[in-house]
N, C-alpha and C positions, 0 to 999 in steps of 0.2 A: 248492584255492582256497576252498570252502566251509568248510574247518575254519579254515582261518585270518579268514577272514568271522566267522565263529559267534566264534573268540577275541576278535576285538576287539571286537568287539560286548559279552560277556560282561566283558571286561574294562574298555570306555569307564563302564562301571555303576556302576562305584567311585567314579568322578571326578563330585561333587554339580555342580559346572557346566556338565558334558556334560548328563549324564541328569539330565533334568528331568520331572515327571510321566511317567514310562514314555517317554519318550522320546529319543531321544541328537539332540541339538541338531549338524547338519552342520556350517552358520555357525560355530558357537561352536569345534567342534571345527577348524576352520580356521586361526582365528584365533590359537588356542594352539600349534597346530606353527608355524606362521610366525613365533611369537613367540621357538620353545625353551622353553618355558614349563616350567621345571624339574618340576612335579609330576604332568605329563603325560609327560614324557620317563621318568621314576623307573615311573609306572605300566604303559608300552611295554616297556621293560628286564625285568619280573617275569616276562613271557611270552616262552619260550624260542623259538619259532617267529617271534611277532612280532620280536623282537630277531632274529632272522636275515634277517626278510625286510629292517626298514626301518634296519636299525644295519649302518656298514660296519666291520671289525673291522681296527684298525689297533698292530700291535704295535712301541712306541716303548720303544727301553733297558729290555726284556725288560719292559714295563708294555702289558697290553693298553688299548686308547682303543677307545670306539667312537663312531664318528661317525655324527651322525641325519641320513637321507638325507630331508628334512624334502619335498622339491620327488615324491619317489614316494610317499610318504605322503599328502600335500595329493591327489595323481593318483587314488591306490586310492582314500582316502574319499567322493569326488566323482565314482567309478565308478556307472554307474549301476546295477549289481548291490548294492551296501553303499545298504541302509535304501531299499528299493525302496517305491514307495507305485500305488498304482492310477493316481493322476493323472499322477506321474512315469515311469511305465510307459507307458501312452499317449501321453505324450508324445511318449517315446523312440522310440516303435511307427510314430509316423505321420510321422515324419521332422525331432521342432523341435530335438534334438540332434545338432550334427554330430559331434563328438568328445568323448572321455571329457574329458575336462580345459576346466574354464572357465577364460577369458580373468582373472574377475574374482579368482580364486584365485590365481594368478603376480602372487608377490613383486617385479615386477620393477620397479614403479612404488610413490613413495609419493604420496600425497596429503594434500594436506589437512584435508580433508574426505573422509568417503565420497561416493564420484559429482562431486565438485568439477567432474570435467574432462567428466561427462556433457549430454546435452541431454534434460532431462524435457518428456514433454509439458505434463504437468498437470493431469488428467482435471478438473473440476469436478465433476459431478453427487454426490450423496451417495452413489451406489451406487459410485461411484470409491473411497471409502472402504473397501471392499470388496477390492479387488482390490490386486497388487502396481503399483505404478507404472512406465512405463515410460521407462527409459534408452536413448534411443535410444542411444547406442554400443554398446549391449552387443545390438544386432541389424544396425546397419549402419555400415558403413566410412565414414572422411570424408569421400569424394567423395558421399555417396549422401546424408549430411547435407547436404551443400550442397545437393545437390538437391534434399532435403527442405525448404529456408529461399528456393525459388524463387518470383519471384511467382507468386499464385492467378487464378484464373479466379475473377470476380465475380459473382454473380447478384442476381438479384429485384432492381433496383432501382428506386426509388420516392422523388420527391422531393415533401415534403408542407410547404404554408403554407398560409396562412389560404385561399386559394381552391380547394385541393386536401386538405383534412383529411383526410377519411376514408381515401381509399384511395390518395391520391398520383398521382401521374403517371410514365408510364412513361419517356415518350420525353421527353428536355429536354438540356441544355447543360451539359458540366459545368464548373465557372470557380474561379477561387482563393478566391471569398470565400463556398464554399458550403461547410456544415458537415455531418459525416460521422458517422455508426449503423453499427458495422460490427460482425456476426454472426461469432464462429466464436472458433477458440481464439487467445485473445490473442498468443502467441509467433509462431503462424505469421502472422497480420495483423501483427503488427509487421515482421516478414521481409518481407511480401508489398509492404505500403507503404515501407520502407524508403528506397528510389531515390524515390520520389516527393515526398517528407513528411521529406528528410534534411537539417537543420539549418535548419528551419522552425519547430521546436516553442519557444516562448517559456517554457512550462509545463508542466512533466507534474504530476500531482498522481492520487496510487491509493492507495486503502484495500484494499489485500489479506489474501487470508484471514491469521488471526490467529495458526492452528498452536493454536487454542486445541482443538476439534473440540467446538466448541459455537457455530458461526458461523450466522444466523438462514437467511441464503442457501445456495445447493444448492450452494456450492464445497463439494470434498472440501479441508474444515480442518482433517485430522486428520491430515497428515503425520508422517512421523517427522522429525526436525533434518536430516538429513544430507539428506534428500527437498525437506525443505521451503527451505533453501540453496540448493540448485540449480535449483529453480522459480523461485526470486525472482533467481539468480544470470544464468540465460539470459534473460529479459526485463527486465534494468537494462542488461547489457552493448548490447542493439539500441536500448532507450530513448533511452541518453546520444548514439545517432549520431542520433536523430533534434530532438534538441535546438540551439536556436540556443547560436552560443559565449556568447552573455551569458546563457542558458536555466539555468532552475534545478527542481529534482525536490521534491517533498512530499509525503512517505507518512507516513500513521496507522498506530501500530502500536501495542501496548500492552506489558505486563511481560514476555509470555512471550518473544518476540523482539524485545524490542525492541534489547540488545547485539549480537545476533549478527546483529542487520541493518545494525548500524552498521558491523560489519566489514567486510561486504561492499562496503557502500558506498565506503566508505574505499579499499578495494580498484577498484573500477572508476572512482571518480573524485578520488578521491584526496583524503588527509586536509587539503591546503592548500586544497581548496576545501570544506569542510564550514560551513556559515552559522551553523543554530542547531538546538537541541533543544529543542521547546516541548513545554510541560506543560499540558494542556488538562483541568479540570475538567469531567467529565462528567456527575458528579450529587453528590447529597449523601447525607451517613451517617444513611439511616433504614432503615426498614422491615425487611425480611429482611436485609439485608446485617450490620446489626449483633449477628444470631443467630454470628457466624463468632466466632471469636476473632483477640485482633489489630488491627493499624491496619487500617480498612477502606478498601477499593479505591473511586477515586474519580475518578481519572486516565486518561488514555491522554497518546498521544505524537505529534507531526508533528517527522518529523525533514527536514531543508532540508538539500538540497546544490545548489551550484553545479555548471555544468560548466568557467566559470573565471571564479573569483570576483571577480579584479581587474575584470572586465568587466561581471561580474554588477553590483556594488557600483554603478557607474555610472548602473544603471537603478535600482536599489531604492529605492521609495518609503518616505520616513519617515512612520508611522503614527501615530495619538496615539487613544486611549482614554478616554471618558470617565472621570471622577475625582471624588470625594465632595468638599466644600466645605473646601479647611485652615483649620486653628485659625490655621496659621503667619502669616496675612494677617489681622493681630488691631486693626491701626489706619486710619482712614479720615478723607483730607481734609475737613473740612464746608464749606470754599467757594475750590472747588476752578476757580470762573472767576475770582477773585482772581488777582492777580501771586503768584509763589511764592512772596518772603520774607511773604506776607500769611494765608500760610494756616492758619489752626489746624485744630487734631487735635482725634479723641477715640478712644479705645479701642470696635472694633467692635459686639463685646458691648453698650454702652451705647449704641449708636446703634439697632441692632433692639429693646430692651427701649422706647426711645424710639414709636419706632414701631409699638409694639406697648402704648404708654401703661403701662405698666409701670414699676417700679424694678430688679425684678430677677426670676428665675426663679422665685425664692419666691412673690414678689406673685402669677405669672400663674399657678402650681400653686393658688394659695387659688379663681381664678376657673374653674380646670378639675380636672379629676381629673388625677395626677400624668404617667402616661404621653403624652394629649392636649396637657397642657401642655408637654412635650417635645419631641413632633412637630411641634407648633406654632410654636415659638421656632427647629428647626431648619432647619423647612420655608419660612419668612419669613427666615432666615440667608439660606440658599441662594438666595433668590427677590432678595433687595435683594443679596448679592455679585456677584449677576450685572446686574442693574439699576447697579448704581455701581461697577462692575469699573475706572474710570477714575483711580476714588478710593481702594479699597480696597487698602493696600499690606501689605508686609512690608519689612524693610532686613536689610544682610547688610553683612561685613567685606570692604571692597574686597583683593582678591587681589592682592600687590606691585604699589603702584600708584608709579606715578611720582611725580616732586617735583611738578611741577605740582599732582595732584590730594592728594598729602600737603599740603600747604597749605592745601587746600581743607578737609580732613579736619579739620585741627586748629581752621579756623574756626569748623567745623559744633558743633565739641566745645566750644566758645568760648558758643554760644549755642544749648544745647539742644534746644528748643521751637520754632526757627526755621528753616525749609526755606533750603539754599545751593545756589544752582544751579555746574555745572561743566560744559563745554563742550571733549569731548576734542580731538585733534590729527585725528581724523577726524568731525570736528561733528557727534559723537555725545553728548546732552544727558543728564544723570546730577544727580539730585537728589538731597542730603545731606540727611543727619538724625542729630543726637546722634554727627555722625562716619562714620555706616554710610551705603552707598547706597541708596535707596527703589526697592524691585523692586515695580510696580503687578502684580493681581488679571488686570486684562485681556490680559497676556501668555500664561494659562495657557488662555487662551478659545478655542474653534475649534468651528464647527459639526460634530457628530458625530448622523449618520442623522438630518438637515433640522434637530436643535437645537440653539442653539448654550448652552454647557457648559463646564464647569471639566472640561481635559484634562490628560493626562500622559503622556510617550512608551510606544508599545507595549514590550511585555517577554517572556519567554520565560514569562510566566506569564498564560494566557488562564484568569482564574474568569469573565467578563463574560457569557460568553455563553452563553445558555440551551438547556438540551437537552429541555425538558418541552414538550409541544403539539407537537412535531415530525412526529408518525406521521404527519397528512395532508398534510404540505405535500407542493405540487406536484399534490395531488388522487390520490395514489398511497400505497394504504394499505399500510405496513411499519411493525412494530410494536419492531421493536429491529435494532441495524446500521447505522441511517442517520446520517448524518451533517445536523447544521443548517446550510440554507441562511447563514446568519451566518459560519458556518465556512469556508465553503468560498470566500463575499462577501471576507471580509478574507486569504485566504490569497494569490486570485486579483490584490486591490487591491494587494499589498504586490510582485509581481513581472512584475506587466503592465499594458498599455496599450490602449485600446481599439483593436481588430481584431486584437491579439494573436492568437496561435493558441495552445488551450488543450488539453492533451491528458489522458485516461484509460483506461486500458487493461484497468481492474476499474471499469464503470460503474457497476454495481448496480442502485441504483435510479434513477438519471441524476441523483443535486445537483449533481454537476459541471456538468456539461449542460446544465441547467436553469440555473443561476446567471452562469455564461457566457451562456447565450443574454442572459437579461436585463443583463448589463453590457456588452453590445456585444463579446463576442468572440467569435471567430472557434472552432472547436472537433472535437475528433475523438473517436467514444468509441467504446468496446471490449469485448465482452458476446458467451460462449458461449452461456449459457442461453436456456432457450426464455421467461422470464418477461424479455427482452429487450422483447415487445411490450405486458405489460400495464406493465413497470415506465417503464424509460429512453423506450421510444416514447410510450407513451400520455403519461408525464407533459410529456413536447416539445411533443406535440400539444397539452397543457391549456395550454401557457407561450403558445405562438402565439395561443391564442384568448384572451389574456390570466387568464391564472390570476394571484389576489393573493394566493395565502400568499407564505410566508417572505419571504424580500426586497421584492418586490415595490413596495410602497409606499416603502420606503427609498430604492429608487434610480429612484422613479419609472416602473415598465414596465404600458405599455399593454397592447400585444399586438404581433404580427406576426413577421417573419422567416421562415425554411425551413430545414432542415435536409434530409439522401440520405443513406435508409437503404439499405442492401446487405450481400451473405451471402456469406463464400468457399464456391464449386461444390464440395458435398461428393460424396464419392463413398465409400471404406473409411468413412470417419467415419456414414456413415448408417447402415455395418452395425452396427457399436461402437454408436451408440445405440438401433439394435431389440435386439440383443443384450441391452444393458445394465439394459431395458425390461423382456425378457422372464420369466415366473415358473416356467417348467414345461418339462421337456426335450425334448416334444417341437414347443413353438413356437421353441427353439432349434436344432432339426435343419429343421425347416421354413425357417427364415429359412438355414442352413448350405446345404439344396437351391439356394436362390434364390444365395446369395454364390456357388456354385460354375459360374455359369452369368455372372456381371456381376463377382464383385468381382477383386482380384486379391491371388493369397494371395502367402506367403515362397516361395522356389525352391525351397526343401527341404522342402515339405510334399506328403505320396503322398496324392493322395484313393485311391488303390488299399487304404492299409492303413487306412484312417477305419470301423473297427466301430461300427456303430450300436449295436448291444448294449453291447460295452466300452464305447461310451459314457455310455449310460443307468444307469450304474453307479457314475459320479462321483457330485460333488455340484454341484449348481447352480451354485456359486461355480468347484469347477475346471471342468464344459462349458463356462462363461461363459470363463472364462481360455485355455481352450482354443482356442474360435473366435477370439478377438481375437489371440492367437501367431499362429494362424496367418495373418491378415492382413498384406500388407505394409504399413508403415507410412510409407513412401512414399508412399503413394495414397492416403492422409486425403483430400486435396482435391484438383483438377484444376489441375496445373501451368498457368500464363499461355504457356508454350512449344508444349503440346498443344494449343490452345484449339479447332485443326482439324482435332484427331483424328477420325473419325466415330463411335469408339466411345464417346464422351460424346455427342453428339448435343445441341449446344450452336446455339440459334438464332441468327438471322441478326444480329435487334437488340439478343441480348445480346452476341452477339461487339462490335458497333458499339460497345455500352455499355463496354467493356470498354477499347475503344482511345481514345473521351473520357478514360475516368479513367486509362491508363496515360501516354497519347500516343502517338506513332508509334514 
């Protein structure tokens, strides 16, 4: 057994993809026997021993064949004797492998994806960065996932408004039109609320990590692809149940994922309902950014889906954007309460020069410096198009128009200079000119944030809106990540109503939240992190007492309102965060004393065989990875089923709190 060991070892050495810096990559080497990978099989065959143990010798019309017994090869390499390491040793030692052969090595499944069909939890913290991520299937059976996606037990609750700021209120009512702070990992709140909050959501809208692993927040952004798919793949599939049938989803996402988001998408709710993919101008090309070579990065993405779009369509508000002043609208009635055939023209241009006692641009350059006189003439454009919007036209070639107004047409062409009025079959009134019909200035006009403005329908292309002065809105300092309240004003405007219900499940720093509270909707937001209380809460807290940045003034908000904030009852997950906490081996055996006495580990861990020495021998990253294996992952949080277990030790008025927010 050892000599054959030591053979293939000496012989994986050859193969530059195995052996990579001194070391023979397991993974790797996996993946080539399940493949046949010709120049692995070629280098197997060299070695006489090896070729007997994993090749079966098959003699066809006096021609020997050998066939790769590829499924006892996959078994020996992933023995836990072949490339033994101290941490895998330990492992094996204390009981977290049950058998020589992993699950995720049998060929027997393909997938799409790597993990496709797994359930990740999704560590956030940046020390999660650190560790390997966890699939749940590959530690518990379906049934025990179900279990795992049962409603939580709720704690600390506290509902705060203007009369309860600081510290909230414990005991209160809980009703439909109360908005909801909720602590803990986004997948299991979503599981947790599901039955509650199920085809209720008008909106979902999340900026999740980017997969860039440069994100300004403590999420772990540094997934691999295959990690980071199945993160985003298990919290869209419970999203879309909790969305109304006319509900629709809008996530930020940038270059790196932003395709392979759409697949998924595509996949859970399918490509007939996909809306739109907008391109949002995030900053402009200076400073450092132009050091790169290259078109420089200036863009991110909101990509929009329905959950059914014919229904969606129904509800979607048509948007309009403000718009720079057209040239296209270059003539204007001058007495324009006249009867129509009375009215003469003059060319726009000459009417501001007018009013501006001028001949021409030339004239007003000699009485100012070139550029002033520019801003001047455009600025006084702008100021009187909007002042005489009633007057100021443009004309256009009627589109296959009928005989009637063909008649009309040829009149007009008849006499120039002279307005012909036309009066369709639905006494719809149309003024001619030179033949064309007269499309007035004031049709393009619509109050946009209290002014009213030369508009033009929204588009898939947002440059309008500004990302510079952001850091403080809300009174909640973040200095990159956030998104502008403006953003989040028109995404919200464009798919809901007021009392709507608004949901996010990556709050951050709360705009969601925040921008909702002030448009009158209704809202749910979703936040691991512990800077839950200085970011999302505190800035709620700044809204209720009337905070004016960002929006604020736009849509007129005073102050008031309430929001209930609450925490899923952690239990494993509070070890995982001392753990994850901790810098030195032995506040990790200290917090290991305490787990062994409250938490509750995997079935198959021996605290008989737990060497404290072998352990002090790791390194910090494998003790760390160690404690948390052994944890069952089950027990993150306390089931809503157990709530009257006594081993929680759960009081009287959070149980009560708990049947408000579920119901009976």
């Amino acid at each position: 057994m050892q000599n054959l060991l030591n053979d293939l070892k000496d012989t994986l050495k050859k193969d530059e993809r195995i052996f990579v810096d001194g070391k023979i990559l397991k993974n790797k080497l996996t993946e080539l026997a399940l493949k046949f990978d010709d120049q692995l099989i070629t280098l197997l065959l060299g070695n006489k021993d090896i070729k007997e143990k994993f090749f079966i010798d098959k003699k066809i019309k006096e021609n020997n064949i050998f066939l790769f017994n590829k499924d006892e090869f996959v078994k020996f390499v992933n023995n836990k004797e072949f490339l033994p390491d101290s941490f895998t040793t330990f492992k094996n030692f204390i009981g977290l492998q049950q058998n020589d052969e992993y699950l995720k090595d049998a060929g027997d499944v393909v997938l799409v994806w790597p993990y496709k069909d797994c359930v990740l939890e999704g560590g956030q913290e940046k020390e999660d960065d650190k560790r390997d991520e966890i699939f749940y299937n590959e530690t518990l059976a379906p049934d025990e996932i179900s279990r795992l996606f049962d409603k939580k037990v709720l704690s600390n609750f506290r509902k705060f408004d203007s009369k309860n700021i600081k510290d909230g209120i414990k005991d209160f009512e809980i009703s439909d039109s109360d908005n909801f702070v909720i602590k803990g990992n986004n997948l299991l709140v979503l599981h947790a609320i599901q039955e509650k909050f199920r085809n209720k959501v008008k909106l979902i809208y999340i900026d999740p990590p980017y997969n860039t692993g440069n994100d300004t927040f403590q999420y772990n952004d540094k997934f691999n692809r295959s990690a980071w798919l199945t993160f985003m793949k298990n919290r869209l599939e419970v999203a879309k149940d909790l969305l109304r049938d006319d509900g629709s989803i809008a996530i930020s996402i940038d270059h790196h994922e932003n395709h392979s988001l759409k697949f998924i998408l595509q996949e859970i709710f399918g490509a007939e309902n996909f809306i739109q993919d907008v391109v949002v101008e995030t900053s402009s090309p200076a400073g450092f950014k132009l050091v790169n070579p290259g078109p420089v990065k200036v863009t991110e993405y909101v990509l929009f889906y329905a959950k059914n779009k014919k229904l969606y369509l129904n509800t979607e508000k048509k948007l309009f954007v403000e718009d720079k002043t057209s040239d296209v609208y270059s003539e204007i009635i001058l007495n324009p309460k006249e009867s129509s055939n009375k009215w003469k023209f003059s060319s726009f241009d000459k009417y501001v020069y007018e009013k501006l006692e001028v001949e021409s641009l030339k004239e007003l350059k000699k009485k100012y410096n070139e550029n002033l006189a520019q801003k001047i003439f455009e600025t006084t454009k702008r100021e009187l198009a909007i002042e005489y919007a009633d007057s100021l036209f443009t004309t256009y070639k009627p589109d296959n128009p009928s005989k009637a107004l063909q008649v009309k047409v040829a009149e007009s062409k008849k006499n120039p200079s002279k307005c012909v009025e036309y009066n369709s079959v639905n006494d719809t009134k149309y003024y001619l000119k030179n033949g064309r019909i007269m499309a007035f200035y004031k049709t393009k006009l619509r109050n946009v944030n209290g002014e009213k403005v030369p508009t033009k329908h929204l588009t898939n292309l947002w440059t309008d809106i500004s990302w510079s002065g952001i850091t403080n809105e809300g009174g909640v300092l973040l200095n990159k990540a956030k998104k502008p309240e403006a953003m989040l004003r028109r995404i919200i405007d464009l798919s809901t109503n007021e009392n709507d219900l608004v949901m996010d499940f990556f709050a951050g720093s709360g705009t969601t939240l925040a921008v909702a509270h002030k448009m009158n909707r209704k809202y749910i937001g979703v936040e691991q992190m512990d800077y839950i209380h200085d970011l999302p809460e505190a800035r709620l807290k700044n809204v209720i007492k009337g905070d004016q940045t960002g929006i604020s003034e736009l849509v007129g908000w005073k102050s008031g309102g309430s929001f209930v904030y609450v925490e899923l009852k952690e239990w494993n997950e509070k070890y995982i965060s001392d753990i994850q906490k901790a810098d030195t081996s032995q506040k990790l055996l200290n917090i290991y004393d305490v787990m062994k006495n409250e938490a509750f580990f995997r079935y198959d861990v021996n605290h008989k065989n737990f060497d404290k020495n072998e352990f002090k021998k790791l390194t910090i990253k494998e003790q760390k990875d160690i404690l948390i294996n052994c944890l069952d992952k089950n027990h993150l949080y306390v089931n809503y089923s157990e709530i009257n277990d006594k081993i929680y030790k759960i009081p009287e008025d959070e149980k009560l709190m708990n049947k408000k927010f579920y119901g009976k």
